[in-house]
C-alpha positions in Angstrom: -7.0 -33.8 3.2 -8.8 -31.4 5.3 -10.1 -28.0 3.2 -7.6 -25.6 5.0 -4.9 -27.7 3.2 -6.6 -28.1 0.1 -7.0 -24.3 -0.2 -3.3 -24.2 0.8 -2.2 -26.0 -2.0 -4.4 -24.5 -4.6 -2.8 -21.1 -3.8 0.4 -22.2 -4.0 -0.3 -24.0 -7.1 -2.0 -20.5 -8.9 0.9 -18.7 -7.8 3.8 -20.8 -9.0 2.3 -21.2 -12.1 1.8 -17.1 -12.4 5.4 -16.3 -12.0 6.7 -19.4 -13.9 4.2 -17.9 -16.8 5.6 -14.0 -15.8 9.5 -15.2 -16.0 8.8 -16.4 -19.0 7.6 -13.7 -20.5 10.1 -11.7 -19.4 13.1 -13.6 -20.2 11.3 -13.6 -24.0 12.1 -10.0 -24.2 14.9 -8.9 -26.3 17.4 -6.5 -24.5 16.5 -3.6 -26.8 13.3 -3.6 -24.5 14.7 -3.4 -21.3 17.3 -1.1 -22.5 14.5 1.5 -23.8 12.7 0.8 -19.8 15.8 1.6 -18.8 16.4 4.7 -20.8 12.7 5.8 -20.4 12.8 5.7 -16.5 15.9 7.3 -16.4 15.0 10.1 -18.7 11.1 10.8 -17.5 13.2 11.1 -13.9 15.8 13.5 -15.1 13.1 15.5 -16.9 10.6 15.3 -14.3 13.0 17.1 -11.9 14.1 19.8 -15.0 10.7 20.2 -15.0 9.6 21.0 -11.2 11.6 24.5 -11.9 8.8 25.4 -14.7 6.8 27.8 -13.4 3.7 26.2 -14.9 5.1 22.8 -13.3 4.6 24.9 -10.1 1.4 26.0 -10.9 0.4 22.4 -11.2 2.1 21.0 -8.1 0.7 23.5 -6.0 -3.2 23.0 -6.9 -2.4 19.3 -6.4 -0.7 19.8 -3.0 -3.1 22.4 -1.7 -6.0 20.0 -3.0 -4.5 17.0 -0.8 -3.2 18.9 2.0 -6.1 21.0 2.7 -9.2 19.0 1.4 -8.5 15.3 2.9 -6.7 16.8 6.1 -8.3 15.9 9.8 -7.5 19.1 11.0 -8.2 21.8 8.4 -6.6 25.0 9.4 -7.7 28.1 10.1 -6.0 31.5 11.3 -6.0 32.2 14.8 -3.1 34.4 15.8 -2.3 36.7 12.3 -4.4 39.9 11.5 -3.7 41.8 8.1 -3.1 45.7 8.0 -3.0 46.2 4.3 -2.2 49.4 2.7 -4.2 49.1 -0.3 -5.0 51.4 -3.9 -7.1 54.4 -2.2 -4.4 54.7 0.5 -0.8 54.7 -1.4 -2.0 56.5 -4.7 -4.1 59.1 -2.8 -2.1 61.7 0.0 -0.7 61.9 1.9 1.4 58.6 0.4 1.2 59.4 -3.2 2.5 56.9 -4.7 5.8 57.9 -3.7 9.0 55.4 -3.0 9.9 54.8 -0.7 6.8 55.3 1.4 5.9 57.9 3.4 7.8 56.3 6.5 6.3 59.4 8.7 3.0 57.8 8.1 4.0 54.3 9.2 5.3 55.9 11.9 1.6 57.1 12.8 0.3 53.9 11.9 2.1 51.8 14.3 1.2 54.5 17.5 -2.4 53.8 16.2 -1.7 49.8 16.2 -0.3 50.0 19.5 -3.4 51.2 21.0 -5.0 48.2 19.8 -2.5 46.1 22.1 -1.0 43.5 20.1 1.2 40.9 20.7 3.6 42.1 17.9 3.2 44.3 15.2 5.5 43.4 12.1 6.3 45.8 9.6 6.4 43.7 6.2 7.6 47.0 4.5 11.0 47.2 2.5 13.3 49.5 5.0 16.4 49.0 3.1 18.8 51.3 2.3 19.4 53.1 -1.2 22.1 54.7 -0.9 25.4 54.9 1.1 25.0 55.5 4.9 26.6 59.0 4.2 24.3 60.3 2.1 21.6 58.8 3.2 22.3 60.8 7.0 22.5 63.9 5.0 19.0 62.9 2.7 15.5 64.3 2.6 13.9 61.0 4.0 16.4 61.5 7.2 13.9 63.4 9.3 10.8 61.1 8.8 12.9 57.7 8.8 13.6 58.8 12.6 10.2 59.6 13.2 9.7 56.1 12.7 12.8 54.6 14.5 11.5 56.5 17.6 7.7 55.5 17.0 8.8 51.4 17.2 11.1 52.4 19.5 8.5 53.5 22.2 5.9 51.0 20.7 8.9 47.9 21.8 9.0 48.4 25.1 6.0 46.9 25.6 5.4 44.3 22.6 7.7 42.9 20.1 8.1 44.7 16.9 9.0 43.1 13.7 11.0 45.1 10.7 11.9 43.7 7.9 15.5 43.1 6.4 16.2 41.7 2.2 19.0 39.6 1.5 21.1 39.5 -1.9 22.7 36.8 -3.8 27.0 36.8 -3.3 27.9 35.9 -6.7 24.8 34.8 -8.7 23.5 33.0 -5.4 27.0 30.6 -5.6 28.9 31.9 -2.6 25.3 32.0 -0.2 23.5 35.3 1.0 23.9 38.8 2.6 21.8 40.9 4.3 20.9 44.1 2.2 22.1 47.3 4.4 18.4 48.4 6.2 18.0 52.5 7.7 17.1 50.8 11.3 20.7 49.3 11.5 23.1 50.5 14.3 19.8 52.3 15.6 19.7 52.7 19.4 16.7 50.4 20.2 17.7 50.0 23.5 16.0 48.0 25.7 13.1 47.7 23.2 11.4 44.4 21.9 12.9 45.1 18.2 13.6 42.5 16.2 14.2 41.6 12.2 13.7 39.0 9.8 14.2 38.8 6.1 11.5 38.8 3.8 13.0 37.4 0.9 11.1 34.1 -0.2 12.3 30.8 -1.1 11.6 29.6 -5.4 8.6 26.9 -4.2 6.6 29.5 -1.7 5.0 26.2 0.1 8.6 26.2 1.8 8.3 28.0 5.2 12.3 29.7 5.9 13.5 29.8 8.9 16.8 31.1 10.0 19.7 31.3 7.0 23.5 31.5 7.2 25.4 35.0 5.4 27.8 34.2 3.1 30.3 35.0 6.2 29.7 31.8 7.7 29.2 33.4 11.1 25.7 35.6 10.9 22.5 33.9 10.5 19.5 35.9 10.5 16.1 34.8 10.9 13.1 34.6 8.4 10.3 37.3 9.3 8.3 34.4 9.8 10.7 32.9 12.0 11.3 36.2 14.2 7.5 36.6 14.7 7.5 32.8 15.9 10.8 33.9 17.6 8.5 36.6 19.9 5.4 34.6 20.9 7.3 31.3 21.6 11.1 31.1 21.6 10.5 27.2 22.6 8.3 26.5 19.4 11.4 28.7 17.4 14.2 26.7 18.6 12.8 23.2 17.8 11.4 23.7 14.5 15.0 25.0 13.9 16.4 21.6 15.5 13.7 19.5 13.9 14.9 21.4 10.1 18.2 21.9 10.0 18.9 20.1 6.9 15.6 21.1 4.8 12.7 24.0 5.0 9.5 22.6 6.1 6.3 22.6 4.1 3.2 24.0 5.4 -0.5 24.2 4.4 -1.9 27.5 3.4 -4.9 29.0 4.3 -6.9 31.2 2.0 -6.8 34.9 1.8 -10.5 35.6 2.3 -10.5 33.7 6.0 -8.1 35.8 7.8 -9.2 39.1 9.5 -8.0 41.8 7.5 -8.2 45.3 7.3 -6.8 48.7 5.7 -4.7 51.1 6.9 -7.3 54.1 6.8 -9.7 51.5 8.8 -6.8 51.6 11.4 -6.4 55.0 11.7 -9.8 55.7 11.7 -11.0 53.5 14.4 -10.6 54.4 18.3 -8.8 51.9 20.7 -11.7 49.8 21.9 -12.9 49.1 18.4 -9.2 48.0 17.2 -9.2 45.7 20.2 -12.0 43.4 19.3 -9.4 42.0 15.8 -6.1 42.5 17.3 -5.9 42.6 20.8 -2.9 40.0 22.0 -3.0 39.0 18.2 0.0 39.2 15.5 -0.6 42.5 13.5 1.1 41.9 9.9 1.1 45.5 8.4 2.0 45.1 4.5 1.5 46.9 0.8 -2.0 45.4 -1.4 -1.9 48.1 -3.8 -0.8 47.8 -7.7 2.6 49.2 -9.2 1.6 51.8 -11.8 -1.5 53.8 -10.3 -4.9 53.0 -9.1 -5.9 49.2 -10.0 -3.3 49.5 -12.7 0.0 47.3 -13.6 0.4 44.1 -11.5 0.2 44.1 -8.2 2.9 45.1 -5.7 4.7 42.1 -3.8 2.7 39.6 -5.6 3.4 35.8 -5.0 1.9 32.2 -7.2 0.7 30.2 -4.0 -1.0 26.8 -3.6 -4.2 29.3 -3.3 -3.7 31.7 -5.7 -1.5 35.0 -6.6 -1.4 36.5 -3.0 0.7 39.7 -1.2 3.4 38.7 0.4 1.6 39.4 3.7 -1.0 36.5 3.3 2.3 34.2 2.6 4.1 35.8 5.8 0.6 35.0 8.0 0.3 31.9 6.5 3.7 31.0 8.0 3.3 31.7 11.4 0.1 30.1 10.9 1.3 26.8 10.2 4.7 27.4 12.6 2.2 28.1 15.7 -0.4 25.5 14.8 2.5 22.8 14.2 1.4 22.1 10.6 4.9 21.7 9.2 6.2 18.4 7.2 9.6 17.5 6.6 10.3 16.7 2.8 11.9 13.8 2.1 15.3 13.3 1.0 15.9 13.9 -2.7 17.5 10.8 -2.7 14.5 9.0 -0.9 12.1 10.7 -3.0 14.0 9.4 -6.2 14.0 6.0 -5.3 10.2 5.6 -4.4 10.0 7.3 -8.0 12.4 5.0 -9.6 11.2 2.0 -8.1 7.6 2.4 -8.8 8.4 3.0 -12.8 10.2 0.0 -12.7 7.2 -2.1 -11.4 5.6 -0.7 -14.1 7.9 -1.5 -16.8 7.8 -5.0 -15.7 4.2 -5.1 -15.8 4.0 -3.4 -19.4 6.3 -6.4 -20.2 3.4 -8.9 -20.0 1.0 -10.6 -22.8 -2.1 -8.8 -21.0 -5.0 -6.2 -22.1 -4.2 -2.7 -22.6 -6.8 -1.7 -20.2 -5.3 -4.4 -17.6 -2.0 -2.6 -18.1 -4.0 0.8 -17.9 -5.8 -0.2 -14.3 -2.1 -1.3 -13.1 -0.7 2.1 -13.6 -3.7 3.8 -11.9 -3.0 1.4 -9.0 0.1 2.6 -8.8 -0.4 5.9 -9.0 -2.9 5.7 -6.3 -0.5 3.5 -4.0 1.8 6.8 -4.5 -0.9 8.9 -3.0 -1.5 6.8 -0.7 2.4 6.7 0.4 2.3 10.7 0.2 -0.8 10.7 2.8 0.4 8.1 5.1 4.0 9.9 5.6 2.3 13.4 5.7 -0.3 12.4 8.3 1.7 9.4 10.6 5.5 10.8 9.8 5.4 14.6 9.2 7.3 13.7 5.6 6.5 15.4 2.6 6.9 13.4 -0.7 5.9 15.6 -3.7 4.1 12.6 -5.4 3.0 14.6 -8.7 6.3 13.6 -10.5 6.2 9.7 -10.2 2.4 9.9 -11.2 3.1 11.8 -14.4 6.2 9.9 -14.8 4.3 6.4 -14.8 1.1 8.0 -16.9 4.2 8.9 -19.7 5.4 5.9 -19.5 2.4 3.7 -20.4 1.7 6.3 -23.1 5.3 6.1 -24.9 5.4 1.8 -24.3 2.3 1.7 -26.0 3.6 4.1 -28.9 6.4 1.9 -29.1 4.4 -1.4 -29.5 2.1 0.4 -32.1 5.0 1.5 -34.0 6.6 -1.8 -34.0 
C-alpha cells in the first residue's frame, strides 16, 4: 500500500475514533447538564443584550471597537474636508456673549460674514436655533431684532455656498409614536434662492451610529441628519446612496480623534483677515459649534458633551467625524440582530459541547480563547471584505462567562 494511502487511513482511523470517544462522552451526560448549557446560553444572551444599554457596557464596547477599527485598519483615517470653529470659555463667558441663552445670535451673525470671507464650501451652524416660545410672542420678543440680523447674514452668505442650520427633534409619546421636528426661528424664513439648508442634531443612544435622514411621526416629512445635509451639499450622489445602501439600519463609522482636526476659536476667526482664514478653510466644511462649560469659566461639565469611542467630545467633533467617514466611505453596515444572535448563539454552543469533554481545564481554557479569537476574526473579515459590522464584544464575554460558571458548577458538584 503506497504511503499516500497509508496516511489516508491513519487519519481516518484518528478521527473516527475521536468522535466515537466524543459521542460518548456526550451521551454520558445527564440532561440536568445540557439543560443548565441550555439555560446558561440562553440567559448570558438575554443579559448580554440588557446589558449593551449600560452606559459602562458602552464605555467598554467603544474602546474595544475604536481599538480594532482604527488600530488594525489599512486605511487609517484622517480629516480632510471638516474644520472646527469652536466658541470656547474666554469667548461665551466674557462680552459681548456673556454667558447669556440663548446666544448672542447678532454675533453669529458677524461670525458667519467673517467665515464667508474665508470661502468655504459650507459653513454649518451646530448652534440650537429653536424656538422657546410661541411664534407670537416670540415676533413681538427682545431677541427679534438680532435673530434677523442673523437670517439676513446666512441669507446673503447662501447665495454663494451652502449653509447648514441646525433643527432638534422630540420624542411623540415617550419616543413610541416616532419623532417631530422642534419648531426652529429660521422656519417660514424667506431664504429665497439661497443655498440654506437643515439638519437635526439630535444624536442616536450608541454615538458610533452615523444618522442619516429620519421619518416625523407624520409619516410624510423626513428630515435629514446635519451630517447628512452637509454630505447632502458637497455630493448629493454620495447622499442618496448611502441612504439606498441604509435604509433598514444606521451605519457605523470610525472616528478620528479630536486633536487631528484643524480647529480654531471664534475670536481667532474674527480676528484674522481673509487671506489668513483661507489657508484652513478655503473650499473646506466650516463646523462652527459651542466648547465652553455650563456654569462659568472651566466650571460645571461641559456644554454638548458626548461618550465617544475616543473620549468625552463636543458635539462638533461627533458631527465632523460624520462627514468624515460619509465622504471617505468608511461606513459598515451592522448586521442583523437576528444574524448577530445566531453567530453568538452558535459559538456558545460549541463551547458547551467542548466543556462537556474529559479534558484539562487549561485545554478547555485554550478552546475558549480560540473561539473568541475566531469571533474577532469573523468581525474583521466582514468589516474589511463585506462592510458588516458584528459587535463581537458580547459573544466573547458571553463564552469567557460561560467557562467561568461550568467550571463553578463542576467544583460545586
Amino acid at each position: 500500500m503506497s504511503c499516500p494511502n497509508l496516511f489516508k487511513n491513519e487519519v481516518k482511523h484518528c478521527l473516527g475514533h475521536f468522535f466515537q470517544s466524543a459521542g460518548r462522552q456526550l451521551r454520558a451526560k445527564h440532561l440536568s447538564h445540557w439543560l443548565i448549557a441550555i439555560a446558561l446560553i440562553g440567559l448570558g444572551t438575554f443579559l448580554g443584550h440588557k446589558l449593551g444599554e449600560s452606559q459602562v457596557w458602552m464605555t467598554l464596547r467603544y474602546k474595544a471597537y475604536q481599538s480594532v477599527l482604527y488600530h488594525f485598519t489599512p486605511r487609517p483615517p484622517h480629516p480632510k474636508r471638516t474644520v472646527l470653529v469652536l466658541i470656547n470659555d474666554q469667548e461665551y463667558w466674557s462680552p459681548p456673549l456673556d454667558g447669556r441663552r440663548p446666544i448672542k445670535r447678532d454675533y453669529l451673525a458677524k461670525l458667519i460674514r467673517k467665515l464667508a470671507q474665508a470661502n468655504p464650501a459650507v459653513i454649518a451652524l451646530d448652534v440650537d436655533l429653536s424656538l422657546t416660545t410661541d411664534r407670537s410672542t416670540f415676533e413681538n420678543g427682545p431677541y427679534k431684532h438680532e435673530t434677523d440680523e442673523l437670517l439676513t447674514a446666512v441669507k446673503e452668505v447662501g447665495a454663494d455656498r451652502t449653509v447648514i442650520l441646525a433643527r432638534r427633534l422630540s420624542y411623540v409619546d415617550g419616543g413610541e409614536r416616532g419623532f417631530q421636528a422642534v419648531p426652529a426661528v429660521f422656519d417660514g424664513y424667506p431664504f429665497g434662492d439661497s443655498k440654506v439648508r437643515s439638519g437635526y442634531i439630535s444624536l442616536p443612544p450608541d454615538i458610533r451610529r452615523i444618522p442619516l435622514a429620519l421619518t416625523m411621526q407624520d409619516g410624510s416629512t423626513k428630515v435629514d441628519s446635519f451630517a447628512s445635509a452637509i454630505l447632502g451639499a458637497i455630493d448629493e450622489q454620495s447622499l442618496r446612496d448611502a441612504k439606498e445602501n441604509e435604509q433598514d439600519s444606521l451605519p457605523y463609522g470610525t472616528f478620528i480623534e479630536p486633536q487631528r482636526f484643524i480647529q480654531h476659536s471664534a475670536n481667532y476667526v474674527l480676528d484674522s483677515d481673509a487671506k489668513k482664514l483661507q489657508t484652513d478653510m478655503a473650499f473646506k466644511v466650516v463646523i462652527v459649534g459651542g466648547a465652553w462649560h455650563q456654569f462659568g469659566m472651566n466650571q460645571g461639565p461641559e456644554y454638548d458633551s458626548h461618550e465617544s469611542p475616543v473620549r468625552n467630545v463636543y458635539g462638533a467633533f461627533v458631527h465632523a467625524n460624520y462627514v468624515e467617514a460619509l465622504l471617505d466611505s468608511r461606513t459598515y453596515k451592522p448586521l442583523r440582530d437576528e444574524v448577530a444572535t445566531g453567530i453568538e448563539v452558535f459559538f456558545s454552543m460549541v463551547l458547551a459541547v467542548v466543556l462537556s469533554f474529559d479534558t484539562r481545564l487549561a485545554t478547555k481554557l485554550g478552546i475558549a480563547v480560540f473561539l473568541c479569537v475566531a469571533i474577532l476574526g469573523i468581525s474583521y473579515v466582514a468589516w474589511q471584505n463585506l462592510g458588516l459590522f458584528f459587535d463581537f464584544l458580547v459573544p466573547v464575554v458571553l463564552l469567557g462567562a460561560h467557562v467561568v460558571v461550568e467550571k463553578l458548577l463542576e467544583t460545586s458538584a
